[in-house]
C-alpha positions in Angstrom: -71.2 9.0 56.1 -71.1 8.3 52.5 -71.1 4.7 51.2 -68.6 3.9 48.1 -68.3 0.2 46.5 -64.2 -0.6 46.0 -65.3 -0.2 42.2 -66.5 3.4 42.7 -63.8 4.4 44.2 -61.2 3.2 42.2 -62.7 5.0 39.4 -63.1 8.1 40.9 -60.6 8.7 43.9 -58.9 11.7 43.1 -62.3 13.6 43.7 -63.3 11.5 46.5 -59.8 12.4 48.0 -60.5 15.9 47.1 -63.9 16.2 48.3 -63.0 14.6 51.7 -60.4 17.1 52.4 -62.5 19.8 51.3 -65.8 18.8 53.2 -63.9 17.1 55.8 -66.5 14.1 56.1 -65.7 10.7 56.1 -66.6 8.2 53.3 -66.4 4.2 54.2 -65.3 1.7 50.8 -66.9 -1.3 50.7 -66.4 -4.4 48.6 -69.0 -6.7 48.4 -71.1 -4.3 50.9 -68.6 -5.4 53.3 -66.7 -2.1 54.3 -62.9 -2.4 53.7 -61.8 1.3 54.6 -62.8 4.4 55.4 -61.1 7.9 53.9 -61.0 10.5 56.5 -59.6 13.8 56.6 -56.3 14.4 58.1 -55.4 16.1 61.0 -54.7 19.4 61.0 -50.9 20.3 59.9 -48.4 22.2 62.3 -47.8 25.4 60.7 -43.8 25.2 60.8 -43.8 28.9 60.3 -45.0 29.5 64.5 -41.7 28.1 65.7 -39.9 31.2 64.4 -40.1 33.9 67.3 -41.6 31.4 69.8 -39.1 31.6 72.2 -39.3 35.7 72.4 -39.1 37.0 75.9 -37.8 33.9 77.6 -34.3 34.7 77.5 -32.6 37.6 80.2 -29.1 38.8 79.5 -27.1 39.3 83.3 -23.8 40.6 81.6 -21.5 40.8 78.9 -19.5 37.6 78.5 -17.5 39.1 75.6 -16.1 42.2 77.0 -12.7 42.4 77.7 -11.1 43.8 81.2 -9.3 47.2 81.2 -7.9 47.3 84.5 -3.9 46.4 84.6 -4.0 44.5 87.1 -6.6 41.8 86.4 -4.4 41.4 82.7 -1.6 40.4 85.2 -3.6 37.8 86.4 -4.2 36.9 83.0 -1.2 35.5 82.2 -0.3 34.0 84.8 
């Protein structure tokens, strides 16, 4: 792991920040060679793209809840 003083890093975080997510090891800021933080990657994002589709083949259709009856007589009981 590398070893920054606060000082370092102040001056030069946007690379440390850069060079952490692009190496993806740690690096621990100390102050006074007592460490105060460490900078680790994050964890890896949820693509929000895989939710589209991901219910595909669960669903079954029994019947058409739409259609409308022909027959006379169930019309009559309709409106009654």
């Amino acid at each position: 792991m590398e070893v920054l003083s606060i000082s370092k890093f102040k001056a030069t975080c946007l690379s440390v920040l850069e060079n952490v997510n692009k190496t993806g090891r740690p690096v621990r800021v100390t102050r006074f060679g007592k460490p105060v933080a460490e900078i680790v990657p994050c964890s890896p994002r949820l693509d929000s793209a895989n939710w589209l589709g991901s219910m595909s083949g669960t669903l079954e259709i029994t019947g058409d809840i739409v259609g409308s009856s022909t027959e006379p007589s169930e019309w009559n009981a309709l409106r009654d």
